[in-house]
Every structure is written in structure tokens, then in C-alpha cells.
N, C-alpha and C positions, 0 to 999 in steps of 0.2 A: 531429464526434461530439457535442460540447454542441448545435450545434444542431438536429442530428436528435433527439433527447432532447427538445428544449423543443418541435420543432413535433410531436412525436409524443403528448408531454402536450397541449396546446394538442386535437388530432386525437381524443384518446382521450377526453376532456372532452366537446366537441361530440357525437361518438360515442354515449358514452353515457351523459351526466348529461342533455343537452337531449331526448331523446325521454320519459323521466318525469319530468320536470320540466315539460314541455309540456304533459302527459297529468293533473297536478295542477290547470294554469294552467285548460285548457279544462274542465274541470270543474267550478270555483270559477265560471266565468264563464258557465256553461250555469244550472246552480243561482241564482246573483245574478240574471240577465236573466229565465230562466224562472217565477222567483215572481213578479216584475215583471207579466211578459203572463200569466198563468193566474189567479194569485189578484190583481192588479191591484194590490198591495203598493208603497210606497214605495219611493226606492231605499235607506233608513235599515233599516226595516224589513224588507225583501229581505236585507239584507245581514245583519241580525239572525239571521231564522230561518235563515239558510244555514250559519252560526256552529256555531247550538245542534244542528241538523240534524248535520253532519259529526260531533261534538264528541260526538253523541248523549247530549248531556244534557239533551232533553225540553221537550217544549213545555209554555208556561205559560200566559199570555194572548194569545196569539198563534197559532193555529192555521190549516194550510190546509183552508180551506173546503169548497172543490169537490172531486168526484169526480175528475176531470183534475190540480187539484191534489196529491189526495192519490195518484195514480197517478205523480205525476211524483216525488214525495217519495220513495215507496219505488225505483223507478229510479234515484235520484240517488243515494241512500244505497248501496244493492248498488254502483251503478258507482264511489261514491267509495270505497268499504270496497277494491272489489277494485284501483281502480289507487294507491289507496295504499299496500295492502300491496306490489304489484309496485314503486313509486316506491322506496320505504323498503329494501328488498330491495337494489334496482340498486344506489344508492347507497352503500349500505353494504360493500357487493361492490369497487365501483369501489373506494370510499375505504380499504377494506383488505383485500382480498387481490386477484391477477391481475397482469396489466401494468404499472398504474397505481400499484399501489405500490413492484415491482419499477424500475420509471421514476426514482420517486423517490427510490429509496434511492441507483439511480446516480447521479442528482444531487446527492445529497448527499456520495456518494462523489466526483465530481469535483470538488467544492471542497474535500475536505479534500486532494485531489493536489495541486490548484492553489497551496495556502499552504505544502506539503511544497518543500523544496529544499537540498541538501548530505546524501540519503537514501540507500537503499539501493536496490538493484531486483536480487530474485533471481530467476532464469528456469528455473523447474524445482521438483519440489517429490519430489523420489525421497528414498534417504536421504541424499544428501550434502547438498540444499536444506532439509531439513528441521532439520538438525543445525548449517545454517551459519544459519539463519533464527532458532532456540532462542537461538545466542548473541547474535548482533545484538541479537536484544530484551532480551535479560538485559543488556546492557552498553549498553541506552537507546535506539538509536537505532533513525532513523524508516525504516520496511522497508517497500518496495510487492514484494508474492510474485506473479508470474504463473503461472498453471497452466493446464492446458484439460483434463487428465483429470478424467470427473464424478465419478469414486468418491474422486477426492484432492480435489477439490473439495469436496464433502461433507463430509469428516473436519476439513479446513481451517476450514470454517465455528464448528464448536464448539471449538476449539482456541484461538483470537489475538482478540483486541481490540485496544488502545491501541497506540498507535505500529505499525499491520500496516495494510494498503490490499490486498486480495487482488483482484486480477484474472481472472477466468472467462475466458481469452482465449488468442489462439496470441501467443508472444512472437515469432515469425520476422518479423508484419507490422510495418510502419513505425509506422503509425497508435496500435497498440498501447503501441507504446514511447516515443510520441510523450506517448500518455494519464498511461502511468505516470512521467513528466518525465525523461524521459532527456536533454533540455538543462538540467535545472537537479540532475541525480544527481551524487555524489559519484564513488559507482561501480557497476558492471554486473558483475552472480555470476553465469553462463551454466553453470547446470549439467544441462542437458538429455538423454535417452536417447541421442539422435545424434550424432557427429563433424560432418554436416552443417548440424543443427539447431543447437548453437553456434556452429560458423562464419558461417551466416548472421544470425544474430543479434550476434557480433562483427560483422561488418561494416558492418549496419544502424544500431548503436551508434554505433560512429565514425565514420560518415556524417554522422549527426542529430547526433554532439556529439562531435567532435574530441579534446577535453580530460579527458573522462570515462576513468575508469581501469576496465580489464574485465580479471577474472581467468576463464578462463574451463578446463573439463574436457576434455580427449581422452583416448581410450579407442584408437586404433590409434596405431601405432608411428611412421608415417610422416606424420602429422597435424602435431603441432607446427613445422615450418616454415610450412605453410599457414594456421596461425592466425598468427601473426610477422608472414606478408606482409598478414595481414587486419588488424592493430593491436594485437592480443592484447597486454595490458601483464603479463599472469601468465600462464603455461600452466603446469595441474598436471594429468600423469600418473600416476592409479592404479597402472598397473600399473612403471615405471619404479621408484617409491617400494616397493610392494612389492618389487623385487626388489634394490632395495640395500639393503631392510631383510634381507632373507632371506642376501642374501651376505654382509652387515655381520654379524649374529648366528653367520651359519657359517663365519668363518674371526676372527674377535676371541675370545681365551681368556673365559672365562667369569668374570673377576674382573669385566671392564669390562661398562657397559650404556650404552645410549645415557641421555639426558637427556629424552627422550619417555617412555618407559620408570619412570624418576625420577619425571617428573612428573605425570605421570596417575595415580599411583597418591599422591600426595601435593596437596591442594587447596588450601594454602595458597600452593602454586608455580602453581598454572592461573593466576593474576592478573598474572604474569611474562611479560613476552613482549621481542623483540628490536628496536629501532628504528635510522633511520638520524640523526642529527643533523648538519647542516651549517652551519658558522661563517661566519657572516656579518661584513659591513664594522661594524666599532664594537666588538664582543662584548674583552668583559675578559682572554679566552682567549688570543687573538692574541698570539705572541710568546713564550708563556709553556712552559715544560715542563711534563709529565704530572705530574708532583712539584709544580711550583708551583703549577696549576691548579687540583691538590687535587677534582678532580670526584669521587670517592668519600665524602669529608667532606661536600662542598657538596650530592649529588643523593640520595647513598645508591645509587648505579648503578655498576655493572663495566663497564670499556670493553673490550671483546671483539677491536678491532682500530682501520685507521683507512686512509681511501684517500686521497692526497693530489693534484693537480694532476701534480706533480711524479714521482710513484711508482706501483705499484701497490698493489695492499689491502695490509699490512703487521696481522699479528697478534699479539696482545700488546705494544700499545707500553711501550718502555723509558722510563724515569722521568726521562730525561734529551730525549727526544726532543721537539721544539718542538712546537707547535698554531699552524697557520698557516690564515691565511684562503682559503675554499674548501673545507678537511680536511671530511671525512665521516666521522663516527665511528662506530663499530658499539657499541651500550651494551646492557647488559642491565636490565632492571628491571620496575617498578609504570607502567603510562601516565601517570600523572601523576608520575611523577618527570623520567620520559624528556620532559614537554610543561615541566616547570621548567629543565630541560636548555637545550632549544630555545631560551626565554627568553632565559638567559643568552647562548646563543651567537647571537642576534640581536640584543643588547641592548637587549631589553623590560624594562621594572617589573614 
């Protein structure tokens, strides 16, 4: 891809800077030579009136002489006026609008892909791309959007700047996903029109990079194993979620609400989200009860439950229950509380 770009600039140059550019050269050189042999001029002199000549600022003590002369003067002036304004024209064309700048801006856009890695890459830009792309950037980080529809393509363009890399392209191909670094992405948002258009692009994902983590959308029922077999590390069903949200609201009395609910209508809790934390070899934790470990004092975080080597998830641990190496805990909190968490239980400074 870089290199069809550079020999297409290189291609596009030749093209079409060197035919008026030529069209100047022989010009200047028809004009220099021909004062030379008609009025028998110097080649000092020659080169003088050819100057003031072009420049049309007038002759002083220097005049051509002959009729031949002065026939070739005004021929030369018409031919330079007119391939100059043509020269000036191309160039200006070339140098900013057409191909050649479109060219360049992709180049310029592959190198900021190229210094981009631990980013995002979302595949789609419908509404659920569009709302997971908002937050991404609101919360910093660096997003490459692929899209091929031209009217969302459009909209795109006046919407994102800084930290956005937008791709005019089909995400299914390899190549593509290759462009936007899907071996050096964190992870892979596949939230396309199709069941099949995310599967293919899971697959091509964890082909190209194993280790990448892709959440990806199904919209049929029968779908989510076939994304599982594809590598799928998230699958989220619209329509599933809808309907335990609908059976949860219609059989829960009306005192309760979910915590979705809560918080979407409260903005000081959207900053809240859920993580997993697991205790490593060294961490202060080890050994210690929920009581001693005091992680609520220490994080400002609720531990929501906890899976252990040993057991299954276990929710709400008792205040006497150990913290052994390995445990996974489930915490609620602020990201940075939850990454000061981590710390501790990897024992970092």
C-alpha cells in the first residue's frame, strides 16, 4: 500500500509537473538562442532582453533591431504569456487539489497509523460505532474508524480530528486491517450491518494478530457460537439484552430498578464502571482477609465478588474470607482507582 502511494506520487509528478515545466524550459531557451542568431546579441545581453522581455518591463537601451527581430519578440511574448499562464495553472492544480494531494494526505495519514499502537480500530460507523467511537475519544484514546459508506464517510469528515485515523475502506479485507495496525491494536470493535460482515472481519483479526481482543455484534440468534469458533473474545446481542431487559422490568415489582437505569440518568456515576483485578506473586494482599486488607479504605472501590483457583465466583465476600494468590476480584469503581488496585495487587510503587 505505502508503496503504491509513493510510486503513484513519484508517476503523478512526471505526469504532470514535467510537461509544463518543459513547456517553460523550451521557451526561455528558444527566446536566449534566438536573440543570439536574429539580432546577433551576446549571450550576456541575449539573456538580458529575454529577462525584461518575459517580466515585460520594457525595453531601455537595448532594443531589437530588425524586423525578424521584432517579429520574433512579439511571438515569444504571446507563446510565453500563454504557456505560462497554462504552466502556473497545472501546477497549482497539481499542488492543491486532484490526486496529488489526496495522495498526500494518505501519506501523511499512514504515518500517523504507523507511530499509533495499543489503539482502537472500530469497524462500522452505524449507531452503535458512532456512540462507541464518542466515547473512546472522550476518555483519550487513540481510535482508527473504518467505513466505506460515502454519505457516513462525509459526515465523518467534519466531525473528529485528534486522536481519529478514519479509513475510506472495506474492513473485511486483510490489507485494510493490516493499514489500520491491527498487529499492534489493543483491540478490534466489529460493529458492521451484517452477521457475516463481522465474522469475517473477526477472523481476519485473529489471523493477522492472535492476541488482539475483538468485541464484536450479532444480530441472529444462532450466530454467537460461530463467532466463539471464530475467536470472538466479546459477543454482544442486541436483541438478547433487549429481552432480559424487557422480562427483568416485567416480572421485578416496581420498587426495584436496574443500575443502568440509576445511572444513566445520574453523570456523576457514568465515570463508574466494573473491573476484574488479579493478585499476583508478591502483592501485600496475599494471605490476608477482606477485613485486613481494608481495600475500601485503601482504593475507595466495592468489591462486588471474587473467583478463586479453588472455587467458583463467590459474591459478596465475607470479611473473614482470605485473598489468596491467583483470586480475581470483581471491584466497582473510578479507572483509576480500579488501575491503583492493580498496583497493589501486583506489587508495583
Amino acid at each position: 500500500m505505502k508503496l503504491k502511494i509513493k510510486n503513484r506520487i513519484n508517476t503523478l509528478i512526471i505526469k504532470e509537473l514535467l510537461f509544463p515545466i518543459a513547456a517553460l524550459v523550451l521557451i526561455i531557451l528558444i527566446g536566449f538562442l534566438g536573440f543570439m542568431l536574429i539580432e546577433g546579441f551576446s549571450p550576456l545581453t541575449s539573456l538580458y532582453i529575454l529577462v525584461i522581455t518575459l517580466a515585460t518591463i520594457g525595453y531601455g537601451d537595448v532594443v531589437p533591431i530588425t524586423n525578424a527581430g521584432r517579429i520574433f519578440t512579439i511571438l515569444l511574448v504571446l507563446s510565453a504569456f500563454t504557456v505560462g499562464v497554462y504552466a502556473i495553472s497545472k501546477i497549482s492544480a497539481f499542488l492543491l487539489e486532484g490526486e496529488f494531494s489526496t495522495l498526500l494526505k494518505q501519506r501523511k495519514m499512514n504515518k500517523t497509523l504507523d507511530a499509533m499502537s495499543d489503539h482502537y480500530i472500530v469497524c462500522g460507523y452505524g449507531k452503535t460505532g458512532k456512540r462507541v467511537m464518542e466515547d473512546l475519544l472522550e476518555k483519550g484514546f487513540d481510535v482508527v474508524l473504518i467505513e466505506t459508506d460515502k454519505d457516513r464517510n462525509e459526515k465523518i469528515k467534519e466531525l473528529y480530528g485528534r486522536n481519529f485515523v478514519h479509513l475510506d475502506a472495506d474492513a473485511t479485507e486483510d490489507a485494510v486491517l493490516i493499514q489500520a495496525g491491527v498487529k499492534r491494536a489493543r483491540m478490534l470493535i466489529s460493529v458492521l450491518s451484517t452477521d457475516a460482515e463481522n465474522l469475517f472481519v473477526t477472523l481476519s483479526a485473529k489471523d493477522l494478530n492472535k492476541n488482539i481482543k475483538v468485541i464484536t455484534r450479532v444480530a441472529e440468534g444462532n450466530s454467537p457460537e460461530k463467532f466463539k469458533k471464530a475467536g470472538a473474545d466479546f459477543i454482544v446481542s442486541p436483541i438478547e439484552i433487549a429481552t432480559d431487559r424487557i422480562i427483568s422490568i416485567a416480572t421485578t415489582s416496581s420498587e426495584f430498578f436496574s443500575f443502568v437505569d440509576f445511572a444513566g440518568g445520574n453523570h456523576e456515576l457514568r465515570d463508574y464502571i466494573f473491573g476484574l483485578v488479579e493478585i499476583h506473586q508478591g502483592s501485600d494482599l496475599i494471605g490476608k482477609t477482606y477485613r485486613e486488607a481494608n481495600i475500601p479504605q485503601r482504593t475507595n472501590l466495592v468489591v462486588i465478588g471474587y473467583n478463586s483457583i479453588s472455587s467458583e465466583f463467590q459474591i459478596n465476600p465475607k470479611a473473614d474470607d482470605f485473598i489468596r494468590l491467583g483470586d480475581r476480584l470483581l471491584v466497582f469503581g473510578q479507572e483509576n482507582e480500579i488501575n491503583g488496585l492493580k498496583k497493589i495487587a501486583m506489587n508495583l510503587k
